[in-house]
C-alpha positions, -999 to +999 in steps of 0.1 A: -540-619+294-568-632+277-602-618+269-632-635+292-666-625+290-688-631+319-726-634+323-744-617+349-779-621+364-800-617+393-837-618+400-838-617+440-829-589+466-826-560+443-816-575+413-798-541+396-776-535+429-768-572+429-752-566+393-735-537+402-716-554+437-708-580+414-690-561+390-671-541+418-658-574+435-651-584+396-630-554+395-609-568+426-600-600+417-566-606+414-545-604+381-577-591+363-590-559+347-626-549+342-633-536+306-665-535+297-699-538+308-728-540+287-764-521+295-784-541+320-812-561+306-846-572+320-864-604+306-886-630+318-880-662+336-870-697+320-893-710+349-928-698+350-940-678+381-902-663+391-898-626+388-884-613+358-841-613+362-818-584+352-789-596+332-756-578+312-724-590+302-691-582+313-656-586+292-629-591+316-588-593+309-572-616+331-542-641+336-567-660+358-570-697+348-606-712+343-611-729+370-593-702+392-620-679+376-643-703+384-643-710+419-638-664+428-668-659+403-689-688+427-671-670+464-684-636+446-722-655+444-717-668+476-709-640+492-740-618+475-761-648+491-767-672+467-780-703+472-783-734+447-812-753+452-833-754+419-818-757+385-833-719+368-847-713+401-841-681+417-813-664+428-795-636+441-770-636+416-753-658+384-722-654+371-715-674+342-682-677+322-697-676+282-662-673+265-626-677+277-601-666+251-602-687+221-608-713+240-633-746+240-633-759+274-652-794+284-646-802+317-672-817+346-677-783+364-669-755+332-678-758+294-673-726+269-684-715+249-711-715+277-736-742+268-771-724+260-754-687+255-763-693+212-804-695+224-803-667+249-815-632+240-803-616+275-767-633+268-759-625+230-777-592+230-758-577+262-725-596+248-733-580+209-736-543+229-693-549+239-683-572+217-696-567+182-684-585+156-672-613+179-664-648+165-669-679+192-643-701+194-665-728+176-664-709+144-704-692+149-702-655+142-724-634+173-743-618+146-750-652+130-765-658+167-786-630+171-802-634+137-811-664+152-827-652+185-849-626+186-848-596+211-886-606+225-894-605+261-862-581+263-864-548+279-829-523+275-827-505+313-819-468+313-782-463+325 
């Protein structure tokens, strides 16, 4: 099995619910275990004028590959209603694999370490909260990363 750690975010139809479906149909995927989940987040659009999303991080075991991980984390979006029409734009929920393992993965539909997780506050903080001390598998150290990124525009949700 190998360590995965999943993004999570939402900032349509009850964003906190959204998260926590999401991380009871992550619990049911097959070959998988659930086995951590960071606090949920709130922070601001990338795209002005879109309410503000709700994010956290999950770490998942699994014997999944990536692209098998890939296409039940998109039927989990699908099936919470998600629709892909505008890069950033809004959305009832993302799932996004950051890191797989110690692996670096380039292909046309996945790259991880995921590709703007080093310049995200509501990835590396929620990831930091489960995961401290983590090295990517590029080398960076997370807490390299979050010296780099402030927590502005952040807000830490009560459990």
């Amino acid at each position: 099995m190998e360590r995965i750690y999943i993004g999570l975010g939402s900032n349509l139809a009850a964003p906190a619910e959204q998260l926590r479906q999401a991380l009871a149909a992550l619990e049911q995927l097959p070959h998988t275990h659930l086995v951590a989940v960071s606090s949920f987040y709130t922070s601001d659009s990338l795209l002005p004028g879109q309410p503000r999303y709700t994010n956290a991080v999950a770490a998942l075991d699994s014997d999944l590959q990536p692209l098998q991980l890939l296409d039940a984390l998109q039927g989990i979006e699908l099936g919470q209603g998600r629709e892909r029409h505008e890069r950033w734009g809004p959305r009832t929920l993302d799932l996004d694999i950051l890191l797989f393992g110690e692996r670096l993965i380039d292909e046309p539909r996945l790259h991880v370490p995921h590709y703007h997780m080093h310049a995200r506050a509501f990835v590396l903080y929620p990831l930091a909260e489960i995961a401290a001390g983590l090295k990517l598998p590029d080398g960076r150290a997370l807490d390299e990363l979050l010296a780099a990124c402030p927590f502005e525009g952040l807000e830490r949700l009560a459990p």
